[in-house]
C-alpha positions as CSV (number, residue, x, y, z in Angstrom):
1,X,107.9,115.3,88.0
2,X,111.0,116.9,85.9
3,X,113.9,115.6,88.3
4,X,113.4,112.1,90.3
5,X,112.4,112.3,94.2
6,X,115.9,111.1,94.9
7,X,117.7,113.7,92.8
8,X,115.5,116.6,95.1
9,X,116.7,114.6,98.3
10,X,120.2,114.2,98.1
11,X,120.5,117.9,96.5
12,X,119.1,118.9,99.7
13,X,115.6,120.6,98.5
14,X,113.4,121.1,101.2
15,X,110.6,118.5,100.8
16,X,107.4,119.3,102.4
17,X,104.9,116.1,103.3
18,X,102.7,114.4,105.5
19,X,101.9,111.0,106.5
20,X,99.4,109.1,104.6
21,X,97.6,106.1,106.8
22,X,94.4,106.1,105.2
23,X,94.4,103.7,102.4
24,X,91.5,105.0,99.8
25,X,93.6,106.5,97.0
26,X,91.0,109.4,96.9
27,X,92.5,110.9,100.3
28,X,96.1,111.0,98.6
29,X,94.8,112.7,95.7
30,X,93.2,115.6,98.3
31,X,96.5,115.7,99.6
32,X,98.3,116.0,96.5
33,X,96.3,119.2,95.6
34,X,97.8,121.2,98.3
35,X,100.7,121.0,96.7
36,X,102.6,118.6,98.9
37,X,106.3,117.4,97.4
38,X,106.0,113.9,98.8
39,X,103.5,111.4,100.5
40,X,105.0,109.3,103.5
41,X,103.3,106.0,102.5
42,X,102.7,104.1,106.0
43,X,102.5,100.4,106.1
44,X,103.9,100.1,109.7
45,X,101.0,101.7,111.7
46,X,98.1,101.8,109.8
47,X,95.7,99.1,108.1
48,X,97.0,99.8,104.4
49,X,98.5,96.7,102.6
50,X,100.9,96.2,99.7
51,X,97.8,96.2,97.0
52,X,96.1,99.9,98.7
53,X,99.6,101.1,98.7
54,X,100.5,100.3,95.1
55,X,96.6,102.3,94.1
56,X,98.0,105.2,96.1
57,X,101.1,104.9,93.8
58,X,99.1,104.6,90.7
59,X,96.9,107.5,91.5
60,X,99.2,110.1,92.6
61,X,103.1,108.8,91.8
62,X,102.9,110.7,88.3
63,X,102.4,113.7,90.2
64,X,103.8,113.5,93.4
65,X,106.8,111.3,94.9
66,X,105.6,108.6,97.5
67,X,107.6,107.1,99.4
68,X,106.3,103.8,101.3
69,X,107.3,103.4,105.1
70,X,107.7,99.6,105.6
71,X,106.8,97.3,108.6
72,X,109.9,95.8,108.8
73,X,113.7,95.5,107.3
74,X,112.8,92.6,105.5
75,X,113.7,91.5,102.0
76,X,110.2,90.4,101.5
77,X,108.5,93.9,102.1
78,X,111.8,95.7,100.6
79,X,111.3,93.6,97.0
80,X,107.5,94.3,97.3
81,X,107.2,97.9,98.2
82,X,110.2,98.8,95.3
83,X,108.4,96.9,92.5
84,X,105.1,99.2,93.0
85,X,107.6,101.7,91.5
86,X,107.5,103.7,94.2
87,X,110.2,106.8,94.5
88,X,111.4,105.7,97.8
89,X,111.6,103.5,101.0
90,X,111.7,104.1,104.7
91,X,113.3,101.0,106.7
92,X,112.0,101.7,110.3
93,X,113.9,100.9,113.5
94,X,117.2,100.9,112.1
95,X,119.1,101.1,115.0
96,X,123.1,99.9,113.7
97,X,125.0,99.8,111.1
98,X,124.6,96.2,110.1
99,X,120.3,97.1,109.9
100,X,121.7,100.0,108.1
101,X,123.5,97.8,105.7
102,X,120.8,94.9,105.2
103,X,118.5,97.6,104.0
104,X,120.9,99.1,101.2
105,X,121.8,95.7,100.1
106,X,118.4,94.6,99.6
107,X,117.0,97.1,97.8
108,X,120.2,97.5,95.1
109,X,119.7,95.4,92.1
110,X,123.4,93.6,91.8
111,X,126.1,94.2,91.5
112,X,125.5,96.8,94.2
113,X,123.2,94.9,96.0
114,X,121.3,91.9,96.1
115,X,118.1,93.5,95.1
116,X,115.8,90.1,93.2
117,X,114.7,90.4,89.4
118,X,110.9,89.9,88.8
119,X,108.0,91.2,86.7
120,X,106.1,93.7,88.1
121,X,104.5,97.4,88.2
122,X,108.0,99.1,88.5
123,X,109.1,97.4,85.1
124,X,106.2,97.6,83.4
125,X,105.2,93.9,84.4
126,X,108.5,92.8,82.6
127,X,108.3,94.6,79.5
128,X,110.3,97.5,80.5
129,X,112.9,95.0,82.2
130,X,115.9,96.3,81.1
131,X,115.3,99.8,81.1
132,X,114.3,100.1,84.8
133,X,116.8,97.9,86.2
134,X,119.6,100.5,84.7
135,X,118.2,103.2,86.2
136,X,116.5,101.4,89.5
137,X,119.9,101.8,91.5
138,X,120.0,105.7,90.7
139,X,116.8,106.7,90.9
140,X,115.0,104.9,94.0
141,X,115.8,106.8,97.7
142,X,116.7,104.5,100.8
143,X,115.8,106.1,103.9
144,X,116.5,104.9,107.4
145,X,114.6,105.7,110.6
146,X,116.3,106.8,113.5
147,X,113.9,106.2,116.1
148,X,115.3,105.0,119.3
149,X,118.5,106.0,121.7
150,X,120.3,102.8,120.5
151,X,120.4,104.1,117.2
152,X,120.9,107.8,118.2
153,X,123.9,106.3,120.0
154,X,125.2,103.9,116.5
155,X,124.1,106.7,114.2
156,X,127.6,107.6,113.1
157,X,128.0,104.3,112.0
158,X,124.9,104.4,110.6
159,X,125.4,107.2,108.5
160,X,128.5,105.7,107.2
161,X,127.1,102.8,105.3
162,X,127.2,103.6,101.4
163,X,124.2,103.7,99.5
164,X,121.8,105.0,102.7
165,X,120.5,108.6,100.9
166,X,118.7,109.9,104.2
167,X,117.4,109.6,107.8
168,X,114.1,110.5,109.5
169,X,113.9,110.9,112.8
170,X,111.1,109.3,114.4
171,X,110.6,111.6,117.1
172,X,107.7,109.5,119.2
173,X,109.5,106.5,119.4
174,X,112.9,108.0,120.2
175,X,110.6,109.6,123.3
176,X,109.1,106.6,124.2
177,X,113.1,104.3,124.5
178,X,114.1,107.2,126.6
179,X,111.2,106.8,129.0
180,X,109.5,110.0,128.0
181,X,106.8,108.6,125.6
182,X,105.2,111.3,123.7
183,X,107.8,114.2,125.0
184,X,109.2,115.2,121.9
185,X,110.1,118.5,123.0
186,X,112.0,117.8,126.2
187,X,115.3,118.8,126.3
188,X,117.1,115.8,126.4
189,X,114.6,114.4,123.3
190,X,115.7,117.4,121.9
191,X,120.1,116.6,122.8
192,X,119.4,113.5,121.2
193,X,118.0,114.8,118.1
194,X,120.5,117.1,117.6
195,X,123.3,114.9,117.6
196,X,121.7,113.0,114.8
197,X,121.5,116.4,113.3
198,X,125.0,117.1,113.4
199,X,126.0,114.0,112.6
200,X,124.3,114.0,109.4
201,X,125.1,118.2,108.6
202,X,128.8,116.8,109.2
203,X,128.3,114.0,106.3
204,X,126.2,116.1,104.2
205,X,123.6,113.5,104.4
206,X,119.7,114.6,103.9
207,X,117.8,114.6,107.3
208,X,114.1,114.6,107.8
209,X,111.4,114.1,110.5
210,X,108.2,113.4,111.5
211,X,106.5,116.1,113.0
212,X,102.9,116.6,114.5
213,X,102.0,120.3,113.9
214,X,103.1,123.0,111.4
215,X,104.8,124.7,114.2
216,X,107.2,122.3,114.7
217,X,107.8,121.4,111.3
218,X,108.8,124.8,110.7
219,X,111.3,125.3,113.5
220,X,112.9,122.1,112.3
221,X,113.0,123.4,108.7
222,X,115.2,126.3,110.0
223,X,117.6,124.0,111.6
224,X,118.3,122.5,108.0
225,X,116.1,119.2,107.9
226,X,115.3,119.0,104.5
227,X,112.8,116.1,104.7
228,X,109.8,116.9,106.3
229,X,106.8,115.1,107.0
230,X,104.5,117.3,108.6
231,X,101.0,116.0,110.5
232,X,99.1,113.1,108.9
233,X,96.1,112.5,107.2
234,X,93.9,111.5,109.9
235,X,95.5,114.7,112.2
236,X,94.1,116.9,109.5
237,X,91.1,116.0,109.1
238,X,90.5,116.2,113.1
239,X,91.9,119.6,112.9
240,X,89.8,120.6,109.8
241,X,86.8,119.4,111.6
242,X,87.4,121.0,115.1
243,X,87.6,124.7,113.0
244,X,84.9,123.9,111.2
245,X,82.4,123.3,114.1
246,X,84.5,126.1,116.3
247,X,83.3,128.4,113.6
248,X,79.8,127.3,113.0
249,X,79.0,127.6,117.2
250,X,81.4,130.8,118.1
């Protein structure tokens, strides 16, 4: 990769990806072959762990930016995810402006943040210390979810927190606090999205989603969200396997 995930993001190139839950690095590289830009690394609903997630990174992060979805806002997770050396990290259920904030913070090496210092993959397990912490601050994306009303609600203040590169809506969940679990088209699932929307168009801030079809992703691609993540791993293979044996018995 020429110019850093994070560069691409905040530029505002469309980034085209899906979401990776299956932890064999094999599956990534698949994925990678189609010509993906990024890999939505998740480590809040699936079974993957810090280690599978770090052999996903060292199989595909040369050629494709991934971009680990964490479990929780938590400086624990935040300092292990980024020292995989990673291109990015999603902070899920960020629903004000303080979880906003505690998320920036923690993954900023000082004096920008409070970010801690230790030898790992990222650095070259400490002999490339120096190097990466001068360009760790520039060149790693911090990316909230917005994934419930509450935050839908705060997302101006949100939004205004320094050092957050981009949102992704989470779609489902936002559904589900609004009592209409799994309605992401309904129209006032749909209100809710686009204020987020114009919120972020009016701050020039990146804005993605999660969507579960190619359908979707495309109609939100036309309403100017850059950061896509489009089906998942396990969604594809169904699908792939459904045409298959529609084929084979038609």
């Amino acid at each position: 990769m020429n110019e850093s995930f994070r560069t691409r993001l905040k530029r505002g190139d469309r980034l085209i990806g899906t979401v990776v839950t299956l932890s064999t690095p094999a599956v990534a590289e698949v994925l990678v072959t189609a010509g993906l830009d990024w890999l939505f690394v998740d480590l809040e609903h699936s079974t993957m762990g810090i280690l599978e997630a770090q052999a996903i990174q060292q199989t595909v992060g040369e050629k494709v930016a991934c971009v680990l979805r964490l479990p929780l806002n938590d400086e624990i997770w935040i300092k292990k995810a980024l020292d995989t050396g990673v291109a990015g990290i999603m902070l899920p259920q960020v629903n004000t402006r303080e979880d906003a904030m505690r998320a920036v913070r923690l993954s900023l090496y000082p004096p920008q943040g409070s970010r801690s210092v230790g030898a790992a993959r990222a650095n070259g397990y400490g002999t490339r210390l120096q190097d990466y912490v001068a360009r760790a601050n520039t060149e790693t994306a911090v990316i909230a979810q917005i994934e419930s009303i509450d935050a839908v609600h705060n997302v101006e203040a949100i939004l205004s927190v320094d050092g957050l590169d981009a949102v992704l809506v989470g779609p489902f969940d936002l559904s589900a606090s609004m009592g209409l679990i799994g309605q992401v088209e309904h129209a006032d699932v749909q209100a809710a999205i686009d204020r987020v929307r114009h919120a972020c168009q009016a701050r020039s801030i990146p804005l993605g989603i999660f969507t579960a079809n190619g359908r979707l992703a495309k109609a939100y691609a036309a309403q100017g969200f850059t950061l896509i993540a489009a089906s998942t791993d396990t969604l594809m293979l169904d699908l792939a396997a459904r045409t298959l044996l529609s084929e084979i018995h038609a």
